[in-house]
C-alpha positions as CSV (number, residue, x, y, z in Angstrom):
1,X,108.8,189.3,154.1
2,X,108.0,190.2,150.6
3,X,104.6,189.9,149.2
4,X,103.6,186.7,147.4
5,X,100.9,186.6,145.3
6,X,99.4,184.9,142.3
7,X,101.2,186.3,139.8
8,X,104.6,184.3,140.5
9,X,106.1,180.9,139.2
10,X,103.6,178.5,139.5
11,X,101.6,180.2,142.1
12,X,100.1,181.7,138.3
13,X,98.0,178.7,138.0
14,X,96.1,179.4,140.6
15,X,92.5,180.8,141.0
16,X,92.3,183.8,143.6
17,X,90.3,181.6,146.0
18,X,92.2,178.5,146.1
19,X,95.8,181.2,146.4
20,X,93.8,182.9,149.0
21,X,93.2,179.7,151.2
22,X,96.9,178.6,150.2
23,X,98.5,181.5,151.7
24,X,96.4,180.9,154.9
25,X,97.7,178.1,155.8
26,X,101.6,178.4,154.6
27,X,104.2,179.0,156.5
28,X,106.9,181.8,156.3
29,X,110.5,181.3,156.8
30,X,113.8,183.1,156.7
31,X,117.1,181.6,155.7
32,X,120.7,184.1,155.9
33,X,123.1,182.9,152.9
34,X,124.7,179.4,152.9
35,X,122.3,178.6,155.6
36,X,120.7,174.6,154.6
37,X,117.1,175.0,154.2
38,X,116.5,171.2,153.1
39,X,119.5,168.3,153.2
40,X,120.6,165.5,151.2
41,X,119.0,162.5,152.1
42,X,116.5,164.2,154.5
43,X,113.0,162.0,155.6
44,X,111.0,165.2,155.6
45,X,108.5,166.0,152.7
46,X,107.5,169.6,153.1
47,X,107.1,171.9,149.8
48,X,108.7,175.4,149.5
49,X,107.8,178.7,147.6
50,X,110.1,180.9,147.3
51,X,108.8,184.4,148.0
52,X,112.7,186.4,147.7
53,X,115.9,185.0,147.3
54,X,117.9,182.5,145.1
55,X,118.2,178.8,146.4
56,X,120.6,176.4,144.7
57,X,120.3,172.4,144.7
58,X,123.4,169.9,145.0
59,X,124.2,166.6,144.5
60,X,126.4,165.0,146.5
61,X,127.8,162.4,144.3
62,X,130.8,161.4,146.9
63,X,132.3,162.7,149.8
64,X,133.7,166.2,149.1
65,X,132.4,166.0,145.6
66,X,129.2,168.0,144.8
67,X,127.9,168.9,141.5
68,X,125.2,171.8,141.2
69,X,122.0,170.9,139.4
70,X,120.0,174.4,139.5
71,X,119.8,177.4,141.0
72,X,115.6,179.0,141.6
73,X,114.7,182.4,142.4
74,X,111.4,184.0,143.0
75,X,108.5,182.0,142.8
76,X,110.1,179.2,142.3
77,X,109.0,175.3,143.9
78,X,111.5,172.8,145.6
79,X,110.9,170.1,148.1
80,X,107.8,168.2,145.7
81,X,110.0,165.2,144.8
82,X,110.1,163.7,148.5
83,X,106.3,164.8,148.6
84,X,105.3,163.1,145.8
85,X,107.5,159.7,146.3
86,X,107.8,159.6,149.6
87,X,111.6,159.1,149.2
88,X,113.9,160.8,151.0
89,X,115.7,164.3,149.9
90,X,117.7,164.0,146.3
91,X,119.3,167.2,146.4
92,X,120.6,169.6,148.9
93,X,118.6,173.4,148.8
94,X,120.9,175.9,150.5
95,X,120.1,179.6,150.3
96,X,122.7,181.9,148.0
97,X,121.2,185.1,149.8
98,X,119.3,186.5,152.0
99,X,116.0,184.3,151.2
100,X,112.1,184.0,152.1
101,X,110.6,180.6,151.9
102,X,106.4,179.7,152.0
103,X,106.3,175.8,153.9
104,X,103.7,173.5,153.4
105,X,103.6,170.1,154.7
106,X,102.8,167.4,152.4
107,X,99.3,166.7,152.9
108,X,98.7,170.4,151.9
109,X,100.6,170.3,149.0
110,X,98.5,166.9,148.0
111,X,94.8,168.8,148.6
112,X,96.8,171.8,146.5
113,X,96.8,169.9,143.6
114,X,93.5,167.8,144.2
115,X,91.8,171.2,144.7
116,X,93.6,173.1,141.5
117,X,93.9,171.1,138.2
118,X,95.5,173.7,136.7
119,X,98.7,174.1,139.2
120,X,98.9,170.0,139.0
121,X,99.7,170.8,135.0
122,X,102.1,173.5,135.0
123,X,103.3,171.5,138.1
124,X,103.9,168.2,135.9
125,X,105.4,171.0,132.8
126,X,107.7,172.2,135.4
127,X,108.6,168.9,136.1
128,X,108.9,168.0,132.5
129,X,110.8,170.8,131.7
130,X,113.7,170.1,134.6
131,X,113.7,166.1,133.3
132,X,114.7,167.6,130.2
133,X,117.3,170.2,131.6
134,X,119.2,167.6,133.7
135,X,119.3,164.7,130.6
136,X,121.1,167.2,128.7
137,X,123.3,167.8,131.7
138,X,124.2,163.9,131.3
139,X,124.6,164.4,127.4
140,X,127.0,167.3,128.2
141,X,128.6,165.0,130.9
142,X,128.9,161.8,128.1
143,X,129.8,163.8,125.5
144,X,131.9,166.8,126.4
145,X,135.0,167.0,128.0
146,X,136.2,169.6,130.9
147,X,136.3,172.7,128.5
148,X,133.6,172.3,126.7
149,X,131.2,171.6,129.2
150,X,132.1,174.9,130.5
151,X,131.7,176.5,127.1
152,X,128.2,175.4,126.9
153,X,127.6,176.4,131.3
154,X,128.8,179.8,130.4
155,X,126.3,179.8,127.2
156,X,123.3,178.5,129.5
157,X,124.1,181.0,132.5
158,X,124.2,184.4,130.2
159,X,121.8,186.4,128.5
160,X,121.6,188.6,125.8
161,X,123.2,191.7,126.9
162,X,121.5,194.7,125.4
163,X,124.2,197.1,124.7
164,X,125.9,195.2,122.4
165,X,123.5,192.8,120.7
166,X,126.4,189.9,119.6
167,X,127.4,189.7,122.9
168,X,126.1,188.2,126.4
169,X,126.6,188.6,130.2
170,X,126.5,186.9,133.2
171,X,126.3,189.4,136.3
172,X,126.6,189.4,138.8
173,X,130.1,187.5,137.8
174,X,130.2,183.5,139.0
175,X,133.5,182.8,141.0
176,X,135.5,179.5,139.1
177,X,134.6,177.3,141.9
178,X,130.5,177.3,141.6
179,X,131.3,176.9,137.6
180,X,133.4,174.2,138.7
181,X,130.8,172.3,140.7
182,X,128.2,173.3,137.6
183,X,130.8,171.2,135.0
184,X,131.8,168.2,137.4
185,X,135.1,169.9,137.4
186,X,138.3,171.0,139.4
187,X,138.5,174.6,140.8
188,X,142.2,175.1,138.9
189,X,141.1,173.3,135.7
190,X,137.9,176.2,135.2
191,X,141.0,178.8,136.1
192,X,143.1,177.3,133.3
193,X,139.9,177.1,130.9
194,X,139.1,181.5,131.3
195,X,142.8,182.3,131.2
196,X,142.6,181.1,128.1
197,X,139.5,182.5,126.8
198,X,140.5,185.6,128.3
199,X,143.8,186.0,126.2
200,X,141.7,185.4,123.4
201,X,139.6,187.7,123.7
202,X,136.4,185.3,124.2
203,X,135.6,186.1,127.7
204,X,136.2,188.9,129.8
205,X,135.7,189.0,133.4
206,X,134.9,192.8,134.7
207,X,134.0,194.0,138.7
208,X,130.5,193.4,137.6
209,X,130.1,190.9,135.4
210,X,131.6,187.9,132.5
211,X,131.4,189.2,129.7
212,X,130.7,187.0,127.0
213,X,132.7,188.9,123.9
214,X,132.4,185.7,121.2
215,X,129.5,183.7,122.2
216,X,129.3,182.1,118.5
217,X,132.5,181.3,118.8
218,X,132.3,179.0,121.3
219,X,129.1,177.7,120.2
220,X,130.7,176.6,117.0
221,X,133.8,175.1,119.5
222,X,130.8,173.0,120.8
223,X,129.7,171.4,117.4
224,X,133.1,171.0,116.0
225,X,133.6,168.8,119.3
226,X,130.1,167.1,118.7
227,X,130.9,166.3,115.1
228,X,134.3,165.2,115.6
């Protein structure tokens, strides 16, 4: 199990004594890849650090029909909607790797944040800074049709790749269907989408990576679309 400490995510906010009593009283679990750690719809309120890994959330908008609304990786939260409501589940959290959770049960989490201030705000900015995320993820939805919503997906999901300054990456590469379920979108109509931008010379998709080759370009696809 990899060490956690107070250095991570949100765990940052904490003092050394009140991370000290926390990780008394968590509980580690492991989870192999695609394995469910928490299920749509789900009664249960638990809260979940993650110590290693990647976790992705889903929405299940209709039967076979899922969109993805995130992926988080180390020291990331999940799980503190249904504690904090007491409604059930809104997402699914399944595990993309091999990952290592820290469970707490709800009345934990509430004496977490009654005890430390300071993780309650970066709690409520975290918060705060996913409302944010997922209402331009229903601009994008509104607005933008199949290809350029995956313009802008491929523009979120890169970085700056540092060999080659005008360029960005995403790597390791993201199979069609996950961008698919990203955009709200068919398998075949992301395929159609990178052929394209691959015989222009946009995109290129390598062992290890997508390469981004003219991100500006379709940045300025995306405002021409916006004005329009």
């Amino acid at each position: 199990m990899p060490n956690m400490n107070n250095h991570t995510g949100l765990l940052a906010c904490l003092d050394d004594e009140t991370f000290e009593w926390l990780s008394s009283v968590w509980t580690p679990m492991r989870f192999a890849p695609d394995e469910t750690i928490v299920d749509f719809e789900d009664d249960t309120s638990d809260v979940y650090f993650i110590a290693g890994g990647e976790v992705r959330a889903i929405l299940q908008v209709a039967i076979g029909k899922e969109v993805i609304l995130g992926e988080f990786g180390r020291g990331g939260i999940f799980g503190e909607l249904a504690a904090l409501d007491g409604e059930p589940r809104s997402a699914s959290l399944t595990a993309l790797v091999q990952t290592q959770v820290m469970r707490i049960p709800e009345s934990t989490f509430n004496i977490l944040m009654q005890r430390s201030p300071a993780f309650t705000h970066c709690l409520l900015k975290s918060l705060s800074q996913r409302t944010r995320d997922l209402t331009n993820r229903i601009a994008e939805l509104s607005f933008l049709d199949t290809r350029h919503r995956l313009y802008n997906t491929l523009l979120r999901m890169s970085r700056a790749r540092g060999d080659a300054e005008a360029e960005r990456v995403i790597s390791p590469p993201v199979i069609h269907a996950v961008l698919a379920e990203h955009i709200g979108a068919s398998r075949e109509a992301v395929s159609r989408e990178m052929s394209k931008l691959a015989k222009e010379n946009i995109v290129e998709r390598t062992r290890g990576a997508i390469i981004l080759r003219q991100p500006g370009e379709l940045s300025r696809r995306i405002s021409s679309t916006l004005q329009c």
